[in-house]
N, C-alpha and C positions, 0 to 999 in steps of 0.2 A: 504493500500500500504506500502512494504517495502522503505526504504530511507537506503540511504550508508553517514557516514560522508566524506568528504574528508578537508584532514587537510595539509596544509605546516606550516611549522615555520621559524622565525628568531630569533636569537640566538646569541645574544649580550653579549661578553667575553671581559671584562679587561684582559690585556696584563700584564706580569710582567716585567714589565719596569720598571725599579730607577726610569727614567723620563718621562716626558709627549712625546706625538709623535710627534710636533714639536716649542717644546722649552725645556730647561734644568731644568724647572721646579718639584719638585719631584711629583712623583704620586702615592706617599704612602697614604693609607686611614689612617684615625684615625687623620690629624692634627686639630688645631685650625680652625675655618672656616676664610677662605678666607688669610689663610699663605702662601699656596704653588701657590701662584701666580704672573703674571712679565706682560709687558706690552703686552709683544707679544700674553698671554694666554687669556688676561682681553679683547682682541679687542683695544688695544689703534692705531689711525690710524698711517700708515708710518713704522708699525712693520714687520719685514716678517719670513714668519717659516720658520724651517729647519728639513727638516726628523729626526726623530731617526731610524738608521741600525738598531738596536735590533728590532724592534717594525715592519721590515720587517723579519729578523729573523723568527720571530717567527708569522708570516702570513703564508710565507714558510713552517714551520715545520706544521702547523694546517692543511695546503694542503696537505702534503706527508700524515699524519698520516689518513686521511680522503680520501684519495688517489682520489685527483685532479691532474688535468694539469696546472700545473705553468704556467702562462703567462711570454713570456721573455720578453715582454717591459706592466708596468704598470704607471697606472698615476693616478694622485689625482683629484679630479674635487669640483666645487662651489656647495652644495645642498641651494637653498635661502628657507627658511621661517622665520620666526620673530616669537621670545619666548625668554620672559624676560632672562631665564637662558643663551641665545646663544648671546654671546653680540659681534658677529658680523654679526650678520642677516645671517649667512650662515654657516651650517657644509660643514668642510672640508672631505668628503667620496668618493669614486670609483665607479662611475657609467659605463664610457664607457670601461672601461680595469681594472677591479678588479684585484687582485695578484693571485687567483685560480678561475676553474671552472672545472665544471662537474665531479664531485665526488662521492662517496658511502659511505656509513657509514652500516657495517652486524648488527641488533639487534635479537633478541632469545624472541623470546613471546611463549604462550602454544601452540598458533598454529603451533611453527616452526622459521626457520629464514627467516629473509627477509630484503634485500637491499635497503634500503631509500637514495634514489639519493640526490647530493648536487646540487644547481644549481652552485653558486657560493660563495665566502669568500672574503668579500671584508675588507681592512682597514676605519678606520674613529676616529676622536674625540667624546668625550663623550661631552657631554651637563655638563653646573654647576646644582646645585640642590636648587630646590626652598625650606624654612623652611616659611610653615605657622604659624603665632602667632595666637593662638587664645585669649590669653589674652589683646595683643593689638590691636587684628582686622586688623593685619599689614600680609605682604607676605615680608621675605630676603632672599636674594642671596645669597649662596655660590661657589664661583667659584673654588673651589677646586679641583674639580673633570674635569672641564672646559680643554680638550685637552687631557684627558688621553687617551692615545689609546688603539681601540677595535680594535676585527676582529666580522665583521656580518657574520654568519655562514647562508646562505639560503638555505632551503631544497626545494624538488619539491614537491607539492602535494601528498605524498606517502603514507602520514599515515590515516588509515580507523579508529580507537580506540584510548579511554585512556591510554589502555594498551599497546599501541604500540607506543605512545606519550612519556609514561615515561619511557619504554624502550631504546625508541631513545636517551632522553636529559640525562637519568644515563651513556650510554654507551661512549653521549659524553662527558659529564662532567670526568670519569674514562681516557679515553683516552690524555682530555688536561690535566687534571690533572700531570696524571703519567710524560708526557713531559715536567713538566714546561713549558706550554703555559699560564696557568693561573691558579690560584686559586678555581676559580668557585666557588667563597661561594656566594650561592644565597642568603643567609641572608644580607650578605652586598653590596648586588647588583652589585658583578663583575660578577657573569651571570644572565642576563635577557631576556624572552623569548617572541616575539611577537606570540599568535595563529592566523592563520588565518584560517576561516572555512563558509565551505558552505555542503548544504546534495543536495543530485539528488535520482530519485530514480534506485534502485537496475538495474544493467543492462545498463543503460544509460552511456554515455559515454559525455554525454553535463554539464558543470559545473553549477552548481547552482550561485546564489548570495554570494560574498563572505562579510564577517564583519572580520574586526580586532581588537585581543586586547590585549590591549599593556604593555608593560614592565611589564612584572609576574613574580616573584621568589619565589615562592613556588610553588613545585612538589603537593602538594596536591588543595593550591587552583587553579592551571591548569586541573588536573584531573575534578574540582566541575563545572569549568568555561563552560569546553569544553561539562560536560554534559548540561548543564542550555541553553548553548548557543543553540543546537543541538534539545533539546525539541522546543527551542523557533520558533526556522528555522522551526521543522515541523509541528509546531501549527499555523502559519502561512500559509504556505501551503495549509494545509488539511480545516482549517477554513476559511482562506480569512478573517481574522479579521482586520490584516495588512499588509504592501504592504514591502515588505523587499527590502532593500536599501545597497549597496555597501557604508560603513561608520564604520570609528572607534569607537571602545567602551570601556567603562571601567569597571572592574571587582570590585565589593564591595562583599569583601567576608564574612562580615559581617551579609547583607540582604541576601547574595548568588545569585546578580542580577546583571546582566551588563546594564552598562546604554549610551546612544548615546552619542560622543562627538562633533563628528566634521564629516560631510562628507569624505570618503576615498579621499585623494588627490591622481592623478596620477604623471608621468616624469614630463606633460608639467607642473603642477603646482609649483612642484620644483626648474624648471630654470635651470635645469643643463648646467655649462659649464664649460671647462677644466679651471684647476686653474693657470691663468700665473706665479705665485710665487713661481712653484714647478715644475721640469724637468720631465719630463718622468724618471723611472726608469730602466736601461738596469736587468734584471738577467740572468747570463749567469746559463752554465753548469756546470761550478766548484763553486760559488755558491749554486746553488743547491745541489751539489755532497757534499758541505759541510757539509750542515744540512741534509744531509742523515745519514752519517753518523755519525750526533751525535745524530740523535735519540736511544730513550732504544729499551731495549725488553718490549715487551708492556704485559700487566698483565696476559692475559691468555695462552701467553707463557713461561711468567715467573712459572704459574700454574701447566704448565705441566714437569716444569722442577723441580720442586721441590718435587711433589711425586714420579714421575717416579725416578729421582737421588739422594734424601737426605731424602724420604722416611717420607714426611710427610701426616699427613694425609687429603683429600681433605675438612675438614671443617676448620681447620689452614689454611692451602692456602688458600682457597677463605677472611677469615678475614686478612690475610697479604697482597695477591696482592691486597686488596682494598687500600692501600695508599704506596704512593710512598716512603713516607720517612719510613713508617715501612720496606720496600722489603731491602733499603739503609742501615738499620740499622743489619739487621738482615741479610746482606751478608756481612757483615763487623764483624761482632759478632761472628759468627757460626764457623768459624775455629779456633778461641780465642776460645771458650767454649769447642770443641770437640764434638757438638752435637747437629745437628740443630734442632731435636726435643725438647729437650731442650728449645734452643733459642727459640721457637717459642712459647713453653707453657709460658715463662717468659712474653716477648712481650705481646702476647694476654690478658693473666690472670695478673700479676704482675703488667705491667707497664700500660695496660689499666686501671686498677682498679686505680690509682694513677691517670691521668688522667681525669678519671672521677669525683675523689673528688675532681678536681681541674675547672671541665667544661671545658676541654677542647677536641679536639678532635686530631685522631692520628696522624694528622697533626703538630700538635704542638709540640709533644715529641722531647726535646733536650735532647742527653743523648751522649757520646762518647762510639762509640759500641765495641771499643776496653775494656773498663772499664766493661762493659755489659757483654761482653766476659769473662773478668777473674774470674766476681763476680760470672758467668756462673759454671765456670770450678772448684772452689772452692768449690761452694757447692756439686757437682755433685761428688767431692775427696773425700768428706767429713771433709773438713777443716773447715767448718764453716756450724751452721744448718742451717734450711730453715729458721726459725722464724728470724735469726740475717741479713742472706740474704736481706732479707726484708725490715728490717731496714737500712743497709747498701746501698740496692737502693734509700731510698730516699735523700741520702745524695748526691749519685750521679748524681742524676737529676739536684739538687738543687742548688749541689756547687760544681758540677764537682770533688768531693771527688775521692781521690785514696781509692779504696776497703781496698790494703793492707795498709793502715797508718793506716785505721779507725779500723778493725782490731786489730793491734798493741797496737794503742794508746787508746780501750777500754776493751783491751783482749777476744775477742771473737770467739777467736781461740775453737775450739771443744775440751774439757776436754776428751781424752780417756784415760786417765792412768788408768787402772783396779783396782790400789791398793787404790788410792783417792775415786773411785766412789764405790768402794765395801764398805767402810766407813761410804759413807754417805747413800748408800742402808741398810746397818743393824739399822742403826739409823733411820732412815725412819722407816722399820717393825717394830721398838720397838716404835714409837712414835705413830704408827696407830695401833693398837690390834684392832679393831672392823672390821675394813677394812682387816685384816689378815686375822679377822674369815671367815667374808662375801667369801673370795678368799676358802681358803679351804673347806665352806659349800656348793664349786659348782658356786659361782657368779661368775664368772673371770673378770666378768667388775669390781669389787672395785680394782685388781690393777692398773687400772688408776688414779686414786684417789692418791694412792704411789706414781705412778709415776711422776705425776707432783708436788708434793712437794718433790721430787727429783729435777726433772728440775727448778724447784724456788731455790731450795741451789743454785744449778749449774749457775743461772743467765738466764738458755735457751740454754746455751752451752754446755750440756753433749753428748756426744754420744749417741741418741736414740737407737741403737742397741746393744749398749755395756750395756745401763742400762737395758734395757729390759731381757736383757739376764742373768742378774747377781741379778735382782728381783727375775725373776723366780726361779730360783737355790736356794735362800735363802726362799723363801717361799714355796718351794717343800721339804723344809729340813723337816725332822722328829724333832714333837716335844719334 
């Protein structure tokens, strides 16, 4: 018998918020454990939160870009359970009136595209984070993390494959991305991904048993999870070995096995009830109209406007619209240089390459694209070669260097005087006779050999086309 997966997800995104979603706590990652915390976040009793705007913001904008229906009155509600990390026996999250609902999200798999409904995007605090010691046998708390606000991103049952799993979470990761909704670096778990999965078979329309499993950030051990789990369902099944159960699990992607944790809890085990500390939220129309309009152009718009208009080529574009801050840098550059092809070979090859020896990703690139621009347009003049370019980027990354002082102040301006470089070209021929001959016996590769003990007098800075041309000439001469 055939079997069909059928997969929904939940899809847990850090917000970029200064602070937490409700207290003024910061909720930058990377501090000291347990700095960014105050009474209100720690659970001390008699505290009471206070919304962060930004942190509906930016719920708001995750619906429009996802194209949901804004709820115009939203509220916050009590989830009860009890874990160490939650130190007030209850997250703060949106059960009866989420801030979106009923949405789409287009993904592009080999079979085609296809529309993965959203059900709903609700708001919520993040949990602290448990640090197990295993040299003392001991479990600590960080509460660091303790009120950062998410939006849970719920899908509906739409997805049948891997490949249309990883589809779905790159397209969404790409789209909050570009809007500054959030970071998405699944490495440091501001996105995290619940599966949930059950098989039926083919044709059927009656859901299977479902299992959960929980907080996954990595796109690859989702892809290992979702198949392991999948076998398992229909070994099950077809054997009758064992009795499959509605129950979270967890993924060890080490053995490559999920293992049972806990019974799936439902509503009623959560306790939900509206949270009296926190008012209904009104969002009007002009709210909304706000964050409309300060959404971007989202990438594959951007895509298409840069080949069709600035004439790049679509393997540049697709490596540019994948980050937001390369699209920013490189529309700020490009009229400075006079050449957005240019700009885009620099960005990609140049300033990736730099980058990289540094592990970082294109995320990270702090660079002023007006400065990026000139350094552009210089070389492209021929005021300065490529080799000195080069050098003169790093300085610009590093210390926000002006091109032109650096320039200046190490003379790297492009030597063309023709009388200076013809000088040092006869000198050259006379200091290489073997290399001379090799050229006139037919090799033409040994004037490179000249040539760049040319460019070593010169520093790097001669004119490559002025010397090439004034080699030639002197070793075409009759002897």
């Amino acid at each position: 018998m055939k079997y069909e997966i059928v997969i929904g997800l939940e899809v847990h995104v850090e917000l970029a918020t200064e602070s937490k979603i409700f207290c003024s706590c910061s909720s930058k990652f990377g501090a000291e454990p347990n700095d960014n915390v105050c009474p209100a976040c720690c659970g001390m009793p008699g505290m009471l939160p206070v919304t962060n705007e930004k942190a509906i913001d930016l719920g708001i904008t995750a619906g429009l870009l996802l194209n949901c229906h804004i709820n115009r009155v939203t509220t916050f509600d009590k989830k009860s359970y009890y874990y160490p990390d939650l130190p007030n026996a209850y997250q703060i999250t949106q059960w009866f009136s989420p801030v979106c609902v009923d949405g789409g999200l287009e993904i592009e798999t080999q079979a085609g595209k296809k529309v993965i409904g959203i059900k709903q995007i609700h708001l919520e605090e993040d949990a602290g984070k448990l640090v197990h010691d295993d040299w003392t046998d001991s479990t600590l708390v960080d509460f660091n993390r303790t009120g950062v606000p998410l939006v849970e991103i719920v899908s509906q049952p739409d997805l049948r494959s891997v490949e249309e799993v990883l589809a779905y979470l790159e397209r969404l990761r790409a789209v909050l991305r570009f809007a500054k909704v959030s970071d998405c670096r699944l490495e440091l778990g501001s996105m995290r991904c619940d599966v949930n999965l059950s098989v039926r078979p083919y044709g059927s329309e009656k859901l299977g048993v479902r299992t959960e499993m929980k907080n996954m950030n990595s796109l690859s051990a989702i892809a290992r999870a979702i198949e392991y789990e999948a076998a398992r369902h229909i070994d099950a099944i077809e054997l009758g070995t064992k009795t499959l159960i509605q129950e979270t699990r967890r993924w060890d992607d080490i053995s490559g096995k999920s293992f049972a944790m806990r019974n799936k809890e439902t509503a009623e085990d959560y306790r939900y009830f509206p949270d009296p500390n926190l008012v209904p939220i009104v969002i009007d129309e002009e709210w909304i109209e706000r964050i409309r309009a300060s959404l971007p152009e989202l990438p594959e718009k951007k895509a298409m406007r840069y080949v069709s208009e600035l004439g790049l080529t679509e393997e540049s574009t697709a490596l540019i619209t994948a980050s937001r801050n390369l699209c920013d840098i490189f529309e700020a550059a490009y009229p400075i240089s006079g050449s957005p092809r240019e700009t885009a070979n620099w960005l990609i090859m140049d300033c990736m390459s730099y980058l990289r020896s540094k592990q970082l990703s294109a995320d990270d690139l702090i660079i002023d694209p007006l400065k990026l621009g000139e350094l552009i347009r210089m070389t492209i003049e021929g005021e300065i070669t490529r080799n000195a370019a080069r050098r003169i980027l790093t300085a610009v990354i590093e210390q926000d260097a002006d091109p032109k002082k650096i320039i200046e102040e190490k003379g790297l301006s492009v030597q063309s005087d023709e009388g200076t470089i013809l000088a040092i070209v006869e000198r050259a021929v006379a200091d290489n006779p073997k290399s001379v001959q090799d050229y006139r016996n037919g090799k033409t590769k040994a004037m490179q050999a000249i040539f760049g003990s040319i460019m070593k007098e010169l520093k790097g800075n001669g004119d490559p086309q002025v010397i090439q041309r004034l080699l030639k000439e002197v070793l075409d001469r009759e002897e």
